[in-house]
Structures are given as structure tokens and as C-alpha cells.
KOLVEXPA-994625 format. One record per residue (C-alpha): x, y, z. Coordinates in steps of 0.2 Angstrom, whole numbers, padded with zeros to 4 digits, always signed. Example, Ala and Ser with C-alpha at 12.3 -4.5 7.8 and 13.67 -1.06 7.14 Angstrom:
! KOLVEXPA-994625
+0062-0022+0039
+0068-0005+0036
//
This chain:
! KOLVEXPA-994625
+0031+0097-0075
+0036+0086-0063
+0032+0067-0066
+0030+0052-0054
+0030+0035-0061
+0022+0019-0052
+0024+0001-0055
+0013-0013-0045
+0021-0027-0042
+0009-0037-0032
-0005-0033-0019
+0002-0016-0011
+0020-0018-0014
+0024-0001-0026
+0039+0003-0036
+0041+0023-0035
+0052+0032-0047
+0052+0051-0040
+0065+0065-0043
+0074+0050-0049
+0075+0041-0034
+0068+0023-0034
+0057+0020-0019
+0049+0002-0013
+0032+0003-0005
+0027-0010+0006
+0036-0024+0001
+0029-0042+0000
+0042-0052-0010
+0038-0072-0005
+0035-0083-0020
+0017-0089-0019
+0011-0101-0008
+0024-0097+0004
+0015-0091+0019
+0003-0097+0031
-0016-0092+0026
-0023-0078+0035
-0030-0085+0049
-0049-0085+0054
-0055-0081+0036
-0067-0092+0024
-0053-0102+0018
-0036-0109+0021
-0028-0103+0004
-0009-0101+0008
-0004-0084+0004
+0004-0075-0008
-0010-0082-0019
+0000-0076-0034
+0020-0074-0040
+0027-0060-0044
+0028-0052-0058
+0047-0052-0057
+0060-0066-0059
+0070-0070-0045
+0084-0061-0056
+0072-0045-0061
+0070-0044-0042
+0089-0044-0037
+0091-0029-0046
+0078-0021-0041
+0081-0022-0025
+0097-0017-0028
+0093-0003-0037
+0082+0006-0025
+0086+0020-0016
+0073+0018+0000
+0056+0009+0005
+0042+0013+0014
+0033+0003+0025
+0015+0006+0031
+0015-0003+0044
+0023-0022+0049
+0009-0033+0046
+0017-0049+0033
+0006-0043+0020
+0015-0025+0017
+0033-0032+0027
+0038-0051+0024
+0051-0062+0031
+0055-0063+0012
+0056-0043+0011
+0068-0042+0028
+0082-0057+0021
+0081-0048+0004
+0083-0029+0007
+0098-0024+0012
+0100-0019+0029
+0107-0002+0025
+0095+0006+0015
+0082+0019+0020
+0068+0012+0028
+0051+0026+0034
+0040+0020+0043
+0027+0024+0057
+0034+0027+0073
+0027+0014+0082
+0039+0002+0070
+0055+0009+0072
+0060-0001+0086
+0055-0019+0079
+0063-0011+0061
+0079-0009+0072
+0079-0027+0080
+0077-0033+0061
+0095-0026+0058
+0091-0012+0047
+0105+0004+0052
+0095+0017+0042
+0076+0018+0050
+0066+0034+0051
+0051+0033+0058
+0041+0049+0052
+0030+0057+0065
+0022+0072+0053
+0033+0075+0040
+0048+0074+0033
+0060+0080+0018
+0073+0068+0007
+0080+0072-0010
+0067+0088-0012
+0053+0075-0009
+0042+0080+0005
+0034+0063+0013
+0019+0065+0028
+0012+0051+0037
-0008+0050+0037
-0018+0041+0049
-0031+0028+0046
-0043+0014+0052
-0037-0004+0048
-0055-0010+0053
-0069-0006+0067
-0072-0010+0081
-0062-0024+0092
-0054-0031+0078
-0048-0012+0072
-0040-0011+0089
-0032-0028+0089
-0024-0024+0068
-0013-0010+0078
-0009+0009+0071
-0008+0008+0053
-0004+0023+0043
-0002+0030+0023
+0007+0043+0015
+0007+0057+0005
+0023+0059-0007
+0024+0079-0013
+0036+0082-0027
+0033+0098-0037
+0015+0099-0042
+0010+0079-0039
+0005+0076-0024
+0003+0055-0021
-0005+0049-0010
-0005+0031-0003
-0018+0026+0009
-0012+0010+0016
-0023-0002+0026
-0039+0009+0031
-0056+0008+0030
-0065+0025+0022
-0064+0035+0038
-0063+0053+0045
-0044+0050+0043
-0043+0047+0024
-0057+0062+0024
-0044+0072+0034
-0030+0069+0022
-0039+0073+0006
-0043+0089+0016
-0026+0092+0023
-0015+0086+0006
-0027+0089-0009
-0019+0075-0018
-0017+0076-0036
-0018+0057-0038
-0023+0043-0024
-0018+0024-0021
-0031+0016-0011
-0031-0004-0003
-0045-0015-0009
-0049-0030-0007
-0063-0030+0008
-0053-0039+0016
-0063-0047+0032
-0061-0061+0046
-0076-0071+0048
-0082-0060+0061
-0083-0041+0061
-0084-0027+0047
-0068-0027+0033
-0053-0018+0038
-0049-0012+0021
-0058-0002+0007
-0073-0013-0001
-0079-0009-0015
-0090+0005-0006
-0078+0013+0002
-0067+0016-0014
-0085+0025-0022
-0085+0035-0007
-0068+0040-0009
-0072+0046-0028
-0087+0056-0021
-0075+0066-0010
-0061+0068-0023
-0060+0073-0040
-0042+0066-0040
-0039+0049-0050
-0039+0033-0041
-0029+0017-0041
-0036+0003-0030
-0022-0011-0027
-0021-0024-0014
-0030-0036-0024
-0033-0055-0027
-0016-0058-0017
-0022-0062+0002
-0034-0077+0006
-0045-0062+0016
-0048-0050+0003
-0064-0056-0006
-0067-0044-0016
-0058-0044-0032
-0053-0034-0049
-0069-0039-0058
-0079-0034-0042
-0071-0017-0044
-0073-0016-0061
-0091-0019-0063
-0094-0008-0051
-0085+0008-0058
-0092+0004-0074
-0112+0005-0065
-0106+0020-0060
-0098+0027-0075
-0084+0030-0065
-0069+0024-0078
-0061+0040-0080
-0060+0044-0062
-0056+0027-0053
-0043+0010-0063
-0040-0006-0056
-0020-0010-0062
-0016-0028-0065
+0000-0034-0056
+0014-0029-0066
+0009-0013-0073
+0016+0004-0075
+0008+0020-0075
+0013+0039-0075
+0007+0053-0063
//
């Protein structure tokens, strides 16, 4: 049987091993306090809230080491200033379409932007839609996408930043994941709905699905309010443990 092994690093940046090939998703790699706060949420924290997981030298070899990254989409919680000095500018980058060019600008010579679908090393990767809030504010946080990663029987898929929508409802339909990483966090402006998965959401996803569930993109981002023991309490009310896990930052797992 085929196996996929995952690593969180921190918030939604993913460490993939598949067919032997290392993959980085949505990489995030500024020490803490490094960034500017979110702007227009219910505090001025500056962002990452936490380190890494990593050392400076555990990271070097990392990043050496992998084979390819995906990136969601561009916003500097999934694609850092930090992420585009220390990847090298040759390897592969996927994305969405609508990042290609930018991707290019940024000095990266291996981009491609995945309409539908498309096939490396005997891994079959397609591109999903989703809903990164409602509303206004949904069209101003721009086309946002996840992916689904087939390899022999697993079929992984990552949601990205999306809200629960007729989009992730599509691509449970469509791709019958075997196993599913979903962003948490709530996260929410100080107007409008959230514009990723609350807490909510995530149960909604378990009712559609009887695939397991990681939710990520936690206690990282001075807008996501919602954190692990939020999530925790409430899959437990639910009696939900077997079905959904909340990873800490650093930890490993095995599809």
C-alpha cells in the first residue's frame, strides 16, 4: 500500500513525503514576530505568532532537500518574503494560475500554474476551488485554491483557505479523498463573516465525509481566533476524535 507521510511545520506550511519525493506546502518560513499584524483585526499581534519548529540549520536542509512546493495562493501567510529569499529559485513551484506571473517576477525559472490537473513522478495533483470568505471581503481575498494529491490508493486532499462551500462540497464529490487537511482558525477581520473554516465549518466537513481530518492553520495569525483548544472541545462534544485531530506544530503523521 502506498503511503503519504506529513509533517506540520507551522500554520499551513506542510512537509509531504510522496513516492519519495519531498514536497513543501505553502511555505511561511519568517521567524516570529517578523511581519507586520494582519491589518483590521482585534489586535496588533505581529505575526508569526510562533517560531518554527525547526532551527535555522534543520531548515537549510530542509529546504534543500525538497523536491517541489506548492503554493495555494500568494497571500504572506502561505508565501513569505522569508519563503521567496530562502527557496531556491529553481525548484518546482505549482500554483494556481492566477500566480504564475507574480511567481515568475519573483525569479523562480520552474513555475507551473495547474489549471485542472497535472501529473509528476506518478503523483497526480488537481487544483480545487474554494471560498476564502463571503461576501465583499471574499472578493477583495482574490482566487484561492487547494489540492488534491492522488498517489496509488491515498488520495490527499488539502483544502487551502476556503470557507465550507459548494467548492469543497464539489471536491469531496469529485476526488473522494481518503484523508483531508483543512485551514482553521476562523480567521475574521473586524467586519464581515470568517474566510476560513471555524470550528463549524470543520463539523460540517465531517458530516459530509467519512475520511479523516487534520485541521491546521492554527494559533500562528493575529486573525485566526479560534484555536487548538477551541477545536478540541468541540470534537470531543461531538465525539468526533476518531474522525477529526488537531496536530500540534512539529508533528508527523502517516497516511
Amino acid at each position: 500500500m502506498s503511503t503519504i507521510t506529513i509533517r506540520l511545520l507551522r500554520h499551513a506550511t506542510l512537509l509531504l513525503t510522496i513516492n519519495d519525493q519531498r514536497i513543501l506546502v505553502d511555505p511561511m518560513l519568517s521567524k516570529k514576530s517578523a511581519m507586520d499584524p494582519v491589518p483590521m483585526a482585534a489586535n496588533e499581534d505581529r505575526i508569526p505568532l510562533v517560531d518554527l519548529p525547526v532551527s535555522d540549520t534543520e531548515l537549510a536542509t530542509l529546504l534543500n532537500d525538497i523536491d517541489a512546493v506548492i503554493v495555494t495562493h500568494t497571500h504572506r501567510d502561505h508565501w513569505d518574503h522569508a519563503a521567496q529569499e530562502k527557496i531556491a529559485k529553481d525548484k518546482i513551484i505549482f500554483c494556481q494560475p492566477i500566480d504564475e506571473a507574480l511567481m515568475q517576477s519573483q525569479g523562480f525559472t520552474r513555475v507551473q500554474p495547474i489549471e485542472s490537473n497535472f501529473i509528476w513522478n506518478d503523483i497526480s495533483i488537481h487544483r480545487t476551488n474554494g471560498q476564502h470568505g463571503t461576501g465583499e471581503i471574499g472578493q477583495k481575498m482574490g482566487t484561492v485554491s487547494g489540492f488534491v494529491l492522488t498517489y496509488g490508493e491515498q488520495r490527499l486532499y488539502i483544502t487551502g483557505d476556503t470557507i465550507w462551500c459548494s467548492d469543497v462540497e464539489d471536491a469531496i464529490t469529485t476526488h473522494l479523498p481518503t484523508h483531508i487537511i483543512v485551514n482553521g482558525g476562523g480567521a475574521q477581520f473586524v467586519q464581515g463573516d470568517p474566510i476560513t473554516m471555524t470550528i463549524n465549518d470543520v463539523l460540517a466537513v465531517a458530516q459530509f465525509t467519512e475520511a479523516p481530518i487534520q485541521v491546521v492553520h492554527l494559533e500562528t495569525v493575529n486573525h485566526c481566533y479560534q484555536r487548538r483548544p477551541d477545536f478540541k472541545a468541540a470534537i470531543e462534544a461531538n465525539n468526533l476524535q476518531a474522525q477529526i485531530s488537531v496536530p500540534d506544530d512539529g508533528a508527523s503523521w502517516s497516511l
